[in-house]
C-alpha positions in Angstrom: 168.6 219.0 169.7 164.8 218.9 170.1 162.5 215.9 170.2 158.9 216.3 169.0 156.8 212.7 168.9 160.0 210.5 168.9 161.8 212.7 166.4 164.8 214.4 166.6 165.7 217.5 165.4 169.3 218.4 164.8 170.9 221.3 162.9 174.0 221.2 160.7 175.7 224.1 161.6 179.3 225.0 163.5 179.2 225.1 167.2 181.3 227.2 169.4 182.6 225.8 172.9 181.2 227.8 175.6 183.3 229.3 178.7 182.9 231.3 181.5 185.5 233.8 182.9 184.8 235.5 186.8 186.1 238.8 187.6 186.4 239.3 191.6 186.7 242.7 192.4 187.3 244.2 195.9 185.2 247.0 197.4 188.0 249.6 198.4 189.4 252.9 197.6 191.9 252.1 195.2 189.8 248.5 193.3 192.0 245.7 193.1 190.8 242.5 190.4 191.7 238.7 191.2 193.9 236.9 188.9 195.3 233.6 187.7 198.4 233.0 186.9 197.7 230.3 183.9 199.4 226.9 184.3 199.1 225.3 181.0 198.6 226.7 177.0 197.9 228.7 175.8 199.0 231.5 177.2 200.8 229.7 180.1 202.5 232.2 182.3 200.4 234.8 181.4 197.9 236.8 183.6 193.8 235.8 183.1 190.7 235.8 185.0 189.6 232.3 186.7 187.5 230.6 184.4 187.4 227.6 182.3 184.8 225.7 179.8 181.5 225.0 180.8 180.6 221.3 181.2 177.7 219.5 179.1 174.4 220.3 180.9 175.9 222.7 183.4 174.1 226.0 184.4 176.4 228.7 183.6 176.4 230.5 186.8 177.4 227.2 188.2 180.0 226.8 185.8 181.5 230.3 187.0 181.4 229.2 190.7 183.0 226.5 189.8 185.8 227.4 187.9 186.5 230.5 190.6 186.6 227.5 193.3 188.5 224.8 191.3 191.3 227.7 190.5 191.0 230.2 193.3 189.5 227.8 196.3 187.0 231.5 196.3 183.5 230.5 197.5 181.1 233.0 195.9 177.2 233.1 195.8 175.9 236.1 194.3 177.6 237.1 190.6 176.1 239.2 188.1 176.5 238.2 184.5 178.5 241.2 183.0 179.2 240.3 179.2 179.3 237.7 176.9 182.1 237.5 174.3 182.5 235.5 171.0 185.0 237.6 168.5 186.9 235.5 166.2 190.2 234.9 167.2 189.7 235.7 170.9 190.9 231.6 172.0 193.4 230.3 169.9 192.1 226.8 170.8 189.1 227.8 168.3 185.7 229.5 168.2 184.9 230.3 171.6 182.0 232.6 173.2 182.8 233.3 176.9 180.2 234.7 179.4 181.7 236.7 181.8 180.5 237.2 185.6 181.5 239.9 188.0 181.3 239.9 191.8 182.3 243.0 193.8 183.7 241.8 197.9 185.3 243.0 201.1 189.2 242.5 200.3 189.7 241.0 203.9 187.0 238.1 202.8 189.4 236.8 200.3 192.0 234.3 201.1 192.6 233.1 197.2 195.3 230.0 196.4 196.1 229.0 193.5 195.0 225.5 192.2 194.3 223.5 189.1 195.0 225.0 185.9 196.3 228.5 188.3 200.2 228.2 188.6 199.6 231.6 191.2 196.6 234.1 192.1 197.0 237.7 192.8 195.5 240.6 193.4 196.2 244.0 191.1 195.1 247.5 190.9 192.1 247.2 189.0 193.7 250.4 186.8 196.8 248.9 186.4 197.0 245.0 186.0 199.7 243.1 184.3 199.0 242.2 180.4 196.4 239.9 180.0 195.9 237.0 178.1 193.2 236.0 175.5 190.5 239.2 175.2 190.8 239.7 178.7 192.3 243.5 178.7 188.7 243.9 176.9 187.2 242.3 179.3 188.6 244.2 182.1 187.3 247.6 180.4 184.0 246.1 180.7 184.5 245.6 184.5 185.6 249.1 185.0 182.4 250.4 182.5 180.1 248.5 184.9 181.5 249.8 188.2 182.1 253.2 186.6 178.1 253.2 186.2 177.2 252.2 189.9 179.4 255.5 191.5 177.3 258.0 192.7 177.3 261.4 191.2 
């Protein structure tokens, strides 16, 4: 919604509610990816990245940060925005579009526990994680396609 001169200009169209989703990924020989256990539906029990909905007004990349800390207690400044993902049918909670972030680290910096919607947090080989929930085996490919493009020749 815009204002122009006192007016208000709205549009009459669906909207989709906005999430963010952080893959952590550790700088070492054999790449392991953190994970949350999730606590609550959908998919409780299952395997996802930390991430969560994006509150009104809230930058995205603060969102991410966020999220990580509120379910990881991770601290982490720099993250690159890796994807952004909208398919139908990816949340079953409804229309969703989630932006992901990605963050590569020293695996001795993280000291993850779980919190808040995370019933556990793990670490996993990056090319062999448990099944994920939502899109987030999608996701992951995305993750590896980045990193695969920053190895040296």
């Amino acid at each position: 919604m815009s204002t122009s001169g006192g007016q208000k200009h709205t549009y009459e169209y669906p909207r989709p509610a906005l999430t963010v989703d952080v893959a952590i990924v550790t700088r070492e020989a054999r790449p392991r990816v953190l994970l949350i256990q999730r606590k609550k539906d959908p998919f409780a029990g299952s395997w996802a990245f930390p991430g969560g909905f994006v509150d009104e007004n809230e930058r995205l990349g603060d969102a991410a940060r966020r999220e990580l800390a509120e379910e990881t207690g991770i601290t982490i400044a720099d993250l690159e925005q890796l994807y952004t993902s909208g398919d139908p049918g990816r949340d079953p909670r409804g229309w969703t579009v989630s932006v992901v972030y990605l963050a590569q680290v020293d695996p001795d910096a993280l000291k993850p526990v779980a919190a808040d919607d995370a019933s556990a947090v793990g670490l996993f080989p990056l090319d062999a994680p448990p099944q994920l929930s939502f899109d987030h085996a999608v996701l992951l490919g995305r993750v590896r396609a980045r990193l695969a493009d920053r190895k040296p020749d």
